[in-house]
N, C-alpha and C positions, 0 to 999 in steps of 0.2 A: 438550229435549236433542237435538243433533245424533247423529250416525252414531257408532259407538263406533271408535277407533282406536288401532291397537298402535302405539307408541312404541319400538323396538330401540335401547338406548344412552343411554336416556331419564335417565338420572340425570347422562350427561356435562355438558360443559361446552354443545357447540349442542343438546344433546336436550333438556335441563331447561328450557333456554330460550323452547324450540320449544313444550314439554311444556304450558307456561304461557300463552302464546299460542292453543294449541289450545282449552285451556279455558277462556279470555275467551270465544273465538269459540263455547262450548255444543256444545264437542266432548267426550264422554266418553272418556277415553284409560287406554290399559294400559298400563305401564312393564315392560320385560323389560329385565333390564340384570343380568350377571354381578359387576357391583363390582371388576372388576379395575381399572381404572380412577377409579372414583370412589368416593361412602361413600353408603349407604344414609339417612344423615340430610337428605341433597338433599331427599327426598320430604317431609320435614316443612316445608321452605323453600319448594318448591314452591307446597303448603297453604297456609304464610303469605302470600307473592306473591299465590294469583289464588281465594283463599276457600276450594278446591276440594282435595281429597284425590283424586290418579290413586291407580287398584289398582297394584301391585307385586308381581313376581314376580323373585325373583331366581333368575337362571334362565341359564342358556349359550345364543347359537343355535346352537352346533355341538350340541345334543344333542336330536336330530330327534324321539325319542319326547317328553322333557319340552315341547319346542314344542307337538308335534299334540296334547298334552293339553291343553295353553294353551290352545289355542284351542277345543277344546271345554268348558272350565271358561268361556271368556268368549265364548259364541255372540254373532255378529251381525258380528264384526268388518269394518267394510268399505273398511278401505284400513291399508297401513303405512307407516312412513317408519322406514326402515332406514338405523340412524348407528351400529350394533354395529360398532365393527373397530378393528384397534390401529391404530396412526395416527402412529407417528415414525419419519420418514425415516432417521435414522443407525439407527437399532434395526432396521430390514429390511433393511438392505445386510448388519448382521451376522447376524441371524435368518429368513433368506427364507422358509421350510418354516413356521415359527411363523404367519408374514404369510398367505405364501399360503393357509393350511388355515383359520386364523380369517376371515378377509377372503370368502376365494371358498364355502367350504362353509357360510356362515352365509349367502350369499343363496342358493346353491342349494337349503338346506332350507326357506326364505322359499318359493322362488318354488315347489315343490314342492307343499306345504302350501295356498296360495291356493284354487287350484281347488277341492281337497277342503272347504274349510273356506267357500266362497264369498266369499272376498275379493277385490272388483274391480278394486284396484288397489294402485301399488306408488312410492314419492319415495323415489330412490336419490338419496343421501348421496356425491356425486363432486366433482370438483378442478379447478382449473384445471391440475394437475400435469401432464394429458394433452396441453395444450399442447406442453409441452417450454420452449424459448424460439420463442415465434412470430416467426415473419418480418414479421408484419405487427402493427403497435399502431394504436390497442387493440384489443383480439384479441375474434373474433364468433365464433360457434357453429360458422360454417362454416368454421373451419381446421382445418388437417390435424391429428389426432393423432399428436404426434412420440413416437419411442424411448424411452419412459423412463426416468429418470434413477437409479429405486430401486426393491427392489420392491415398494416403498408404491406409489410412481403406476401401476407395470404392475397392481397388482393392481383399480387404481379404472378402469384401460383394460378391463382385461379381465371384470371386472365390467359393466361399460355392454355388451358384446357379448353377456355371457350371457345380459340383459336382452333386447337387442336381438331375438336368435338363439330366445329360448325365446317373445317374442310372434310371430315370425313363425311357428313351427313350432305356431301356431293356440292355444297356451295363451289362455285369454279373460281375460286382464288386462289393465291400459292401465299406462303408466310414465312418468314423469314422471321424469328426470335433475337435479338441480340439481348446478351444478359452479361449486363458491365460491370465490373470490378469499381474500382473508388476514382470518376474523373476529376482529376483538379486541373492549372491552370488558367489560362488568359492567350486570347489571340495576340500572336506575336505585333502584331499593330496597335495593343492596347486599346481598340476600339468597342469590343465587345469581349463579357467577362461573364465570370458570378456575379452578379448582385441580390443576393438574400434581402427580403424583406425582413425589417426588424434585426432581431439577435439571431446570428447566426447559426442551421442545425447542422453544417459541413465544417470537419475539421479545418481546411485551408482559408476558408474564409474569414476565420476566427483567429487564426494565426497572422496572416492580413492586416487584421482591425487591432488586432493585440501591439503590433509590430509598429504602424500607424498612430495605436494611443487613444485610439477609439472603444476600444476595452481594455480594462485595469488589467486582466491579467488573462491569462491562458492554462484550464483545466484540463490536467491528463488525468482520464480518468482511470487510474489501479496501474502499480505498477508490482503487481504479486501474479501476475498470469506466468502461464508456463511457455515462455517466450526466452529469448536471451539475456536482454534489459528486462522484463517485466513488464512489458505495458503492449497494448493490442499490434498484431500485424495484418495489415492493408495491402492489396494490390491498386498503388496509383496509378492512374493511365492519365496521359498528355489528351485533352479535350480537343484538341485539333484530330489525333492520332484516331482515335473514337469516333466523330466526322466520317473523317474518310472512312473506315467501316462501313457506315452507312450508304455509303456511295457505290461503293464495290458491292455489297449488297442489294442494293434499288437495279445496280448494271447486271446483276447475276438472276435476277426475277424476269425483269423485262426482257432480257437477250433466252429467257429458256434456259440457265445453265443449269438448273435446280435438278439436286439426284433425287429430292424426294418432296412432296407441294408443303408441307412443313418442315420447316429445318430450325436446326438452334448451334448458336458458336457463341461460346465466352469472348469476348473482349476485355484483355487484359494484356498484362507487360509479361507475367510470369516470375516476378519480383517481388517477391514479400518483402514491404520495409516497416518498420515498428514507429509508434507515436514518435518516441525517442529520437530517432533516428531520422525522419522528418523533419524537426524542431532543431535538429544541428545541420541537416544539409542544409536548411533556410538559414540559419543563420551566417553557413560558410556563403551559398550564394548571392547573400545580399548585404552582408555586412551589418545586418540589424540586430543586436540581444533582444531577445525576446522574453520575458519575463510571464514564466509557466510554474504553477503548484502540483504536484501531488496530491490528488483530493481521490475516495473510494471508488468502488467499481461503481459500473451505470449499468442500471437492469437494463437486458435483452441485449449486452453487446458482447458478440462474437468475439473467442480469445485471437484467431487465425485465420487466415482464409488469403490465396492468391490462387490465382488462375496457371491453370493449362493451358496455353494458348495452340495448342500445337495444331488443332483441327482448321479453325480459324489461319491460321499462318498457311498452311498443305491447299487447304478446300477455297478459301475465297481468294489468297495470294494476298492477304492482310498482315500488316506487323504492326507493333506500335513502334517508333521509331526514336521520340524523342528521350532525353536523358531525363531523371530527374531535376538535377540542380537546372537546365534549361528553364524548365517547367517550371519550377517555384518562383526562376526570376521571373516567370511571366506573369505569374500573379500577382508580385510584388509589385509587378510595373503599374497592369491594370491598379491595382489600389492605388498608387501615385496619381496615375493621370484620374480615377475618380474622385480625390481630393483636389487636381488643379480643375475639375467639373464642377465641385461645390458639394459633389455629393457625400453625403456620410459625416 
């Protein structure tokens, strides 16, 4: 068995994933995850997936004494990968004070914590949102961090500073940023997926439920951008693909590989693909018509944006691998089998 590692968020939709991943690779991992967001039965799907039961604690990281006890109920901890934080854009324009106290005070009490508890290092859970709209496609590690757009992305900016700001000021952690492009998909086993609480804020999912019949219809929002078709372009990444990232990341901290105690790599495919274009690969890979309007643009969303992966692919020996149409059908599946669940 590898090094033991706290998992923050671990029951979501990229933690469980990741969760799973970690423990092919003989990582023994702890799940901390408050359930606002997801259902406690992930962890028995997990189990099924990769043989292996992670510990669980349901638990908040805003609540600094229940953490420091975490961490001494599971000595040895020696790396985290922190994806605790609420996470939808329209919900922070109207809840900023919610975002920013979950978001920023759950890695402040992370990074807090480490030193006392000896944990050496730290895989911050960041966005491509810090772009903004880059001046330049496809967009590499080294562009400017624009204004953001909500304060969902000021908070994944300002988080990466905290980071930044608390290894220079000699704390002995090393950090590793990953900032992802748009993951969609489902584990090829359909046992663990998205599952969005409510109406969904992620395009796939909505396509999913649209496809299913569980929503009337499917909004693309503006098809007047300066695009090909007209309507926005995404870099999708395969959520398994993303995982493993993280993996190679956790082995590149803990073995020493790091050229520098913070570092940051895009993960993404390096594929722009457009709403449009989406919305017909699904339909070639599943055979489903999907019945989608035209309705106007949606404030604060970027017309373009796909990654440069190239640093990431060279530096950690990372690629994304899978194809799109794959990919869609894995979503398509999970929503199958969560309808033969009952759920939705």
């Amino acid at each position: 068995m590898k090094e033991r590692i706290l998992v923050t968020g671990g029951t979501g939709y990229i933690g469980s994933h990741t969760v799973v991943e970690l423990q092919n690779s003989g990582y023994d991992v702890v799940i901390v995850d408050n359930l606002s967001n997801s259902s406690a039965d992930v962890v028995d799907n997990i189990e099924k997936v990769s043989g292996v039961r992670p510990a669980f604690e349901k638990l908040d990281c805003l609540d600094f004494e229940g953490m420091d006890k975490l961490f001494t109920k599971y000595p040895g901890i020696k790396g985290i990968i922190h994806f605790a934080a609420s996470k939808a854009v329209g919900e922070s324009v109207q809840k900023p004070l919610l975002y920013y106290r979950n978001n920023l005070v759950s890695l402040i009490n992370l990074l807090e914590l480490m030193p006392k508890h000896g944990v050496e290092g730290i895989i911050f859970s960041s966005s491509c949102t810090v772009y903004g709209q880059p001046d330049i496609l496809p967009v590499t590690e080294e562009a400017p961090i624009k204004k953001a757009e909500s304060p969902y992305g000021n908070t994944k900016q300002i988080n990466e500073e905290i980071i930044r700001d608390t290894v220079a000021s000699g704390s002995p952690i090393n950090a590793i940023m990953l900032r992802y492009f748009n993951p969609i998909g489902a584990h090829p086993t359909a046992l663990i997926g998205e599952l969005p609480n409510g109406v969904p804020q992620n395009l796939l999912p909505y396509v999913t439920q649209t496809a299913m019949g569980i929503r009337e219809k499917l909004s693309v929002f503006g098809d007047d951008y300066d695009t090909p078709d007209g309507s926005c372009i995404r870099d999708y990444i395969y959520v398994v693909d993303l995982a493993k990232a993280h993996v190679i990341a956790m082995d590149r901290i803990l073995n020493n590989k790091q050229k520098e105690k913070v570092e940051v790599f895009n993960i993404g495919t390096g594929n722009g693909v457009s709403v449009l274009e989406l919305i017909r690969t699904f339909e070639k890979a599943t055979g489903v018509k999907l019945n989608y309007q035209i309705v106007g643009r949606r404030a604060g969303d970027i017309e373009k944006v796909w990654a440069n992966p190239d640093f990431a692919n060279k530096e950690l020996g990372w690629k994304a691998e899978a194809n799109l149409e794959d990919t869609l059908r894995s979503a398509w599946n999970w929503q199958l089998k969560l309808r033969e669940r009952g759920i939705q």
